[in-house]
C-alpha positions as CSV (number, residue, x, y, z in Angstrom):
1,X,-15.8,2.7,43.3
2,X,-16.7,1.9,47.2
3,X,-18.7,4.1,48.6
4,X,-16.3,4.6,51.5
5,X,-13.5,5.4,49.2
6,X,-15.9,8.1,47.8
7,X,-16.9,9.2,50.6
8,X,-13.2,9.5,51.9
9,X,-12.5,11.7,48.6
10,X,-15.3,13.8,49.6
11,X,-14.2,14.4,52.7
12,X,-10.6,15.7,51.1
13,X,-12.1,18.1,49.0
14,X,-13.3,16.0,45.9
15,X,-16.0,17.0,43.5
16,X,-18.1,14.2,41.5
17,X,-20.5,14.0,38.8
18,X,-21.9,10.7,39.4
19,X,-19.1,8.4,40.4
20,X,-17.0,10.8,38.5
21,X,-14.3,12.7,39.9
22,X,-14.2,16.3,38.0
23,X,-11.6,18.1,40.8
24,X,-10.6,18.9,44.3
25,X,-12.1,22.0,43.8
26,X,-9.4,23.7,42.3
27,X,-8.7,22.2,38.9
28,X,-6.6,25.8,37.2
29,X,-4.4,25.3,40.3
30,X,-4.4,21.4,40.1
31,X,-3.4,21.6,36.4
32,X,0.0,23.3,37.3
33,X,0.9,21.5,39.3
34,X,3.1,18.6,38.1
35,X,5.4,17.6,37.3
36,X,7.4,19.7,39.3
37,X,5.0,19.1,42.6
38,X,3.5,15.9,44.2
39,X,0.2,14.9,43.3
40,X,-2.1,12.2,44.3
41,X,-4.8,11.4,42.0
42,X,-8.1,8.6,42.3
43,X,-8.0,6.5,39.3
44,X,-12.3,5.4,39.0
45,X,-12.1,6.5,34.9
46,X,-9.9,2.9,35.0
47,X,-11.7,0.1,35.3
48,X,-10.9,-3.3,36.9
49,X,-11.2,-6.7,35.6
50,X,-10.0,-9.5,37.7
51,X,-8.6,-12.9,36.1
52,X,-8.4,-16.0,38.0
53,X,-8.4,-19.4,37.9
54,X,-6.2,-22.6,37.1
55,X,-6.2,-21.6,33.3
56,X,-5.7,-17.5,34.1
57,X,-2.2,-17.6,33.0
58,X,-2.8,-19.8,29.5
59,X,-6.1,-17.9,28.9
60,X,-4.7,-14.0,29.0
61,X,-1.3,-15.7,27.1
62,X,-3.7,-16.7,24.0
63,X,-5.5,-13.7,24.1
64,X,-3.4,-10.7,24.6
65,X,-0.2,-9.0,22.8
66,X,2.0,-9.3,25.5
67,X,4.0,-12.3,27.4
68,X,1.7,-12.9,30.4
69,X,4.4,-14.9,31.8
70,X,6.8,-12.2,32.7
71,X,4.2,-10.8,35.2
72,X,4.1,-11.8,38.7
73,X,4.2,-10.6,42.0
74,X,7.5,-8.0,41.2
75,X,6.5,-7.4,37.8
76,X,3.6,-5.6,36.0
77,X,2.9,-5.1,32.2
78,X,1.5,-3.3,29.5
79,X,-0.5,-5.1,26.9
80,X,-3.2,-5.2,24.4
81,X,-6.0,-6.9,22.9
82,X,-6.7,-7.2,19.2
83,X,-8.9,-7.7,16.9
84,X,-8.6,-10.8,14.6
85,X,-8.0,-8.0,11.9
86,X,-5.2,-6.9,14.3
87,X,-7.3,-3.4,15.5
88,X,-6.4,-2.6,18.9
89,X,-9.7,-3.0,21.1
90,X,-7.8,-1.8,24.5
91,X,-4.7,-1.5,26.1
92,X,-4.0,-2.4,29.6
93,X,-1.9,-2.0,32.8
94,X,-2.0,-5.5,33.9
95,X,-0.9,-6.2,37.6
96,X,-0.8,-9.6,39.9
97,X,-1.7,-10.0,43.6
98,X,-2.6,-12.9,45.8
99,X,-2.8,-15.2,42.8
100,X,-5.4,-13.1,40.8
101,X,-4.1,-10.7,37.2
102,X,-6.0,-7.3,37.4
103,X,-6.1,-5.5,33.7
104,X,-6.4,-1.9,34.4
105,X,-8.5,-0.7,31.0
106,X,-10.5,2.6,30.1
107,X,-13.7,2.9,32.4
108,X,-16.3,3.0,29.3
109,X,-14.3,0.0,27.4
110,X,-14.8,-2.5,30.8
111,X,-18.1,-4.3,30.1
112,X,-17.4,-4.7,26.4
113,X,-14.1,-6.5,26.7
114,X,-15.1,-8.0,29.8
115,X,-18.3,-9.8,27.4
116,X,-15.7,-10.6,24.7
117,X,-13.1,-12.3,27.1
118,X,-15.7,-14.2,28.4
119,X,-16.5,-15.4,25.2
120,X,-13.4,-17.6,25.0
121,X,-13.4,-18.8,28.2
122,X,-14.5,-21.8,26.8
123,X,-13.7,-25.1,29.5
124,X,-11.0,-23.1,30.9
125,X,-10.9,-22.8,34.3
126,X,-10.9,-18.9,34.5
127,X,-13.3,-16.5,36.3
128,X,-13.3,-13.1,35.0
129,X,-15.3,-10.4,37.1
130,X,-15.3,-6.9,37.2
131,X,-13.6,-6.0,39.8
132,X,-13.6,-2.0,40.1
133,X,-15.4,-1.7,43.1
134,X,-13.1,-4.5,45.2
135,X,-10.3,-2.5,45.5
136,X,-9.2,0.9,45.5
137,X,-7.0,2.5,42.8
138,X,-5.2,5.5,42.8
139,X,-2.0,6.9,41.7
140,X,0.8,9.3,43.6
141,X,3.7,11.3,41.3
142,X,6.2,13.6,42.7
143,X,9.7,14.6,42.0
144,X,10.3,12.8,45.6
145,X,7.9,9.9,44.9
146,X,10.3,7.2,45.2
147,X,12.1,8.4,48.4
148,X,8.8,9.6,49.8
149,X,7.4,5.9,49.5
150,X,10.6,4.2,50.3
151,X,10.3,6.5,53.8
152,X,6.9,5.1,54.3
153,X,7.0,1.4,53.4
154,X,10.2,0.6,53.3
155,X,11.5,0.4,49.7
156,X,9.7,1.4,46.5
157,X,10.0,0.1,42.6
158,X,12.6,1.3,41.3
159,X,12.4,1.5,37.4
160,X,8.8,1.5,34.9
161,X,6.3,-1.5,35.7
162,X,8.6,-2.9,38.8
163,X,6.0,-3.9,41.3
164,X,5.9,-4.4,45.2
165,X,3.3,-5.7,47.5
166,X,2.9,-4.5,51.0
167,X,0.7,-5.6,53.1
168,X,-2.8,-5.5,51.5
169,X,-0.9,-2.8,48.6
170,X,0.1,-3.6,45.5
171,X,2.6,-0.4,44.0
172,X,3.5,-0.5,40.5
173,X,5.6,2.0,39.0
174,X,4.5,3.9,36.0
175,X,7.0,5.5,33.2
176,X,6.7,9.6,33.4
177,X,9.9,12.0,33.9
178,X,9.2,11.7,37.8
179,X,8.7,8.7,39.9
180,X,4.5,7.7,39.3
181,X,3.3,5.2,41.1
182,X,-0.6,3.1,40.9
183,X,-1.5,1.8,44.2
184,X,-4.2,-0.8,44.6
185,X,-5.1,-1.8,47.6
186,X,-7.8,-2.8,50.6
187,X,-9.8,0.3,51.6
188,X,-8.4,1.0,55.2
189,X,-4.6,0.7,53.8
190,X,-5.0,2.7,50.9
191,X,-6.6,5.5,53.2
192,X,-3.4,5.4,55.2
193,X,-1.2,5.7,52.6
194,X,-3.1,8.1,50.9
195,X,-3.3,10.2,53.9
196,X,0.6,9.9,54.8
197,X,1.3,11.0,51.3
198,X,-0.9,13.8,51.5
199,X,1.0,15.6,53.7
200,X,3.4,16.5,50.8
201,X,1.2,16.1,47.6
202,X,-1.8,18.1,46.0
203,X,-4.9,15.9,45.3
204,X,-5.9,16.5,41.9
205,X,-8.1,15.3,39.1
206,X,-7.5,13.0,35.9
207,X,-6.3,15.6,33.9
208,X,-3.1,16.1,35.6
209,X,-2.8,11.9,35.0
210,X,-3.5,11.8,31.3
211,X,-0.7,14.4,31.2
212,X,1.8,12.3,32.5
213,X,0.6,9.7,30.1
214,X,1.0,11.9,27.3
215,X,4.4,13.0,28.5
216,X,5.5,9.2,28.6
217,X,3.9,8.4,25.4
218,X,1.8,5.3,26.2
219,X,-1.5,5.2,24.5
220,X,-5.1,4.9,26.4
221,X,-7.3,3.4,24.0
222,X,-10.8,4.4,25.1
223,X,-14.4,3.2,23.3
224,X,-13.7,6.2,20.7
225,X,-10.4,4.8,19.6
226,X,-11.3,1.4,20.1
227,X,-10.3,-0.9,17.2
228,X,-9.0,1.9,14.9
229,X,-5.6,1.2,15.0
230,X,-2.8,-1.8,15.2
231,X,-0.6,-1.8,18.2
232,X,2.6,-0.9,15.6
233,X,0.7,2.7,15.0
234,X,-0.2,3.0,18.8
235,X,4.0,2.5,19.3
236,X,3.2,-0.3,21.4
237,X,5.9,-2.8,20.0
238,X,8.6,0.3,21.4
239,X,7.2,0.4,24.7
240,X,7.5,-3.4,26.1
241,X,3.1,-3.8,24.8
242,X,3.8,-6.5,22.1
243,X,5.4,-9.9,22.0
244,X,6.7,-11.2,19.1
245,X,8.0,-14.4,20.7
246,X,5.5,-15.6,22.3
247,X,2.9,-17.6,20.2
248,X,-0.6,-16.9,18.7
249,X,-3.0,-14.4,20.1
250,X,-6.1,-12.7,18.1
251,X,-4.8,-10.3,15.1
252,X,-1.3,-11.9,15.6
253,X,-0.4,-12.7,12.6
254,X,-0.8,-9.5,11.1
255,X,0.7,-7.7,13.6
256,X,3.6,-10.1,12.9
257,X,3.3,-9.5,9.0
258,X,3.4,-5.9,9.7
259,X,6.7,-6.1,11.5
260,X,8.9,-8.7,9.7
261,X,7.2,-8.1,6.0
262,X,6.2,-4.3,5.9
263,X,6.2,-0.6,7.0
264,X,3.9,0.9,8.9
265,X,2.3,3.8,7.2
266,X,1.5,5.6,10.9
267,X,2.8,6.2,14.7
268,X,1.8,7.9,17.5
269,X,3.3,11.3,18.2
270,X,3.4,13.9,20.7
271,X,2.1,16.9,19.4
272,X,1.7,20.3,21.3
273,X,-1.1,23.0,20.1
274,X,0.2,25.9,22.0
275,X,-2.6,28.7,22.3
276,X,-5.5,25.8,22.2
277,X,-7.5,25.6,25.6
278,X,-10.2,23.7,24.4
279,X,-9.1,19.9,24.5
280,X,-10.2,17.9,21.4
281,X,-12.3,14.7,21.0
282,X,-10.9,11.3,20.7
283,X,-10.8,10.9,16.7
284,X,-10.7,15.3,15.9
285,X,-8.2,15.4,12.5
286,X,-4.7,17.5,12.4
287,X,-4.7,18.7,9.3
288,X,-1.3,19.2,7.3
289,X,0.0,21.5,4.2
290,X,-0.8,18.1,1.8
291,X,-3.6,16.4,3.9
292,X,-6.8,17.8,5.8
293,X,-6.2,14.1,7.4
294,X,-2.7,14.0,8.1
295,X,-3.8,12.8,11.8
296,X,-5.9,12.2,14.3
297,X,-6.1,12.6,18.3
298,X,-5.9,9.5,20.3
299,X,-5.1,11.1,24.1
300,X,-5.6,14.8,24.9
301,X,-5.2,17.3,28.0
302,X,-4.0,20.4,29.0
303,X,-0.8,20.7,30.0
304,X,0.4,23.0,33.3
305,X,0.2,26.3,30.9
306,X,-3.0,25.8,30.0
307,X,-2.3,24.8,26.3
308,X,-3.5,20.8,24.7
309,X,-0.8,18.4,24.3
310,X,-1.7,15.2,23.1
311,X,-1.0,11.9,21.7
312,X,-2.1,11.7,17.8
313,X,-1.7,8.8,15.1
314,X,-0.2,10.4,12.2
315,X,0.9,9.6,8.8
316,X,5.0,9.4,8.9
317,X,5.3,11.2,5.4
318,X,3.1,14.3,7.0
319,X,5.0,15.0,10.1
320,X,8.1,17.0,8.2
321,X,4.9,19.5,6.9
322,X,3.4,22.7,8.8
323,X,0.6,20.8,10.6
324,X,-2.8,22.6,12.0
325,X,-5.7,21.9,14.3
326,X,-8.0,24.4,12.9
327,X,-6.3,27.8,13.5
328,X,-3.9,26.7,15.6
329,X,-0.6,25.7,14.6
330,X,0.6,22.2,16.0
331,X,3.9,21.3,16.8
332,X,5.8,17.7,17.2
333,X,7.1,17.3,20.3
334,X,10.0,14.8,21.8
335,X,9.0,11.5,23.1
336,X,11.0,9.2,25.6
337,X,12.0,7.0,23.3
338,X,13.0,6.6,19.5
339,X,10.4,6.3,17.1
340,X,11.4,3.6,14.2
341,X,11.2,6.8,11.1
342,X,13.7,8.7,13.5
């Protein structure tokens, strides 16, 4: 994070431990706030890794899930990077400017997959830096979002992963069941933008973020869920995250076997444990009537009442049981789009 961007966030109210951001000060109200309010939340728990070079485009195609071809200036992606065993290490936002692919990954998964990545760089001509502190990063949701920044700028993307530049911004649109947006951006630019949204939004920690995530059902693989799972069982081959077209990348061809030649086993839910205030770790087991591992907790928060929602891998043939995370009772909630059982 630049220290001028943290010290901007300070001056709006912001709380840190380290370069962490906890809240605004306020973070009972800030939780209930979305989605029906505006919110603008920093995003420092993602970090940056820059990709650029001659080769940047062939390198990412051969090493991640997705089609790095359909990104470009009007275009953003999510993807993922395996395993040769096919075990999701990360996913990623993955968003162009000036030339230069940024991967948007969990904070604590950066310098690992920035080491392996390099390790393939090979004689390609690719540079691959972190690149967290070069730019700022922060998102904006409200009910208004796309009207609000449309007022502002001009126009705004319209539907999940379009992308605009403006200026020394780069906007991509995020899926949730309100306009979200992740703005990256020079410091003095984003401070602008951030301060003309403002006027209308609540500043809020991560929390109210991961909710939207959770909401939208697209998985954050952090270091705790890193290489646990294929993509298939993180539902990213129903959310635009896997390619099945476009040619070899680490783990491909069991992802591949797994589609055209069997059944996954497991897929990512959203699950609600109403009554629960205490979020669970990364890896905690729901239990069901048949198995004290029927599945486990890949994203969690609390959602505006107070209560954990979360995004869990479960076994397909447990979901129909009574399901439990300890003594609370969970409950299967709807997701944006159609899982493959369903």
């Amino acid at each position: 994070m630049k220290t001028e961007w943290k010290t901007f966030l300070i001056d709006h109210g912001a709380e840190f431990s380290g370069d962490s951001l906890v809240s605004f000060g306020n973070p009972e109200r800030e939780r209930r706030i979305p989605p029906q309010g505006a919110i603008l939340c920093d995003l420092a728990h993602f970090g940056l890794i820059s990709v650029s070079g001659a080769d940047a485009t062939t390198f990412l195609q051969g090493q991640l899930t997705n089609d790095i071809n359909q990104v470009s200036d009007t275009q953003s992606q999510l993807s993922a990077y395996c395993t040769p065993k096919g075990r999701t290490l990360a996913t990623f936002f993955i968003t162009k400017r000036q030339g230069v692919y940024y991967l948007s990954v969990a904070r604590d998964l950066l310098e690992p997959i920035l080491k392996r990545l390099r390790m393939y760089v090979m004689r390609s001509k690719v540079a691959l830096e972190d690149a967290s502190a070069s730019l700022v990063h922060f998102g904006y949701a409200a009910p208004d979002g796309d009207v609000r920044l449309q007022a502002i700028l001009g126009k705004a993307p319209a539907n999940a992963y379009d992308t605009l530049q403006s200026g020394g911004l780069t906007i991509m649109r995020q899926p949730a069941p309100i306009p979200r947006f992740k703005i990256l951006g020079e410091l003095d630019e984003a401070r602008k933008l951030w301060e003309r949204l403002n006027v209308n939004a609540a500043c809020v920690g991560r929390s109210s973020w991961e909710y939207f995530n959770v909401l939208s059902g697209v998985p954050m693989v952090t270091q705790a869920s890193s290489e646990a799972w294929v993509p298939q069982m993180l539902n990213m081959h129903l959310i635009n995250g896997v390619s099945f077209t476009k040619g070899c990348f680490p783990g491909q061809e069991i992802v591949a076997r797994l589609k055209y030649l069997g059944k996954s086993k497991r897929q990512m839910y959203r699950v609600g444990i109403p009554h629960c205030v205490a979020v669970p770790a990364v890896g905690t087991n729901i239990a069901s009537t048949n198995d004290a591992e029927a599945g486990t907790i890949l994203n969690a928060t609390l959602n505006p009442d107070g209560y954990v929602e979360a995004l869990a891998v479960m076994k397909i043939a447990e979901v129909t049981q009574p399901l439990r995370f300890g003594e609370y009772a969970v409950k299967v909630l709807e997701l944006p789009y159609v899982l493959e059982a369903e």
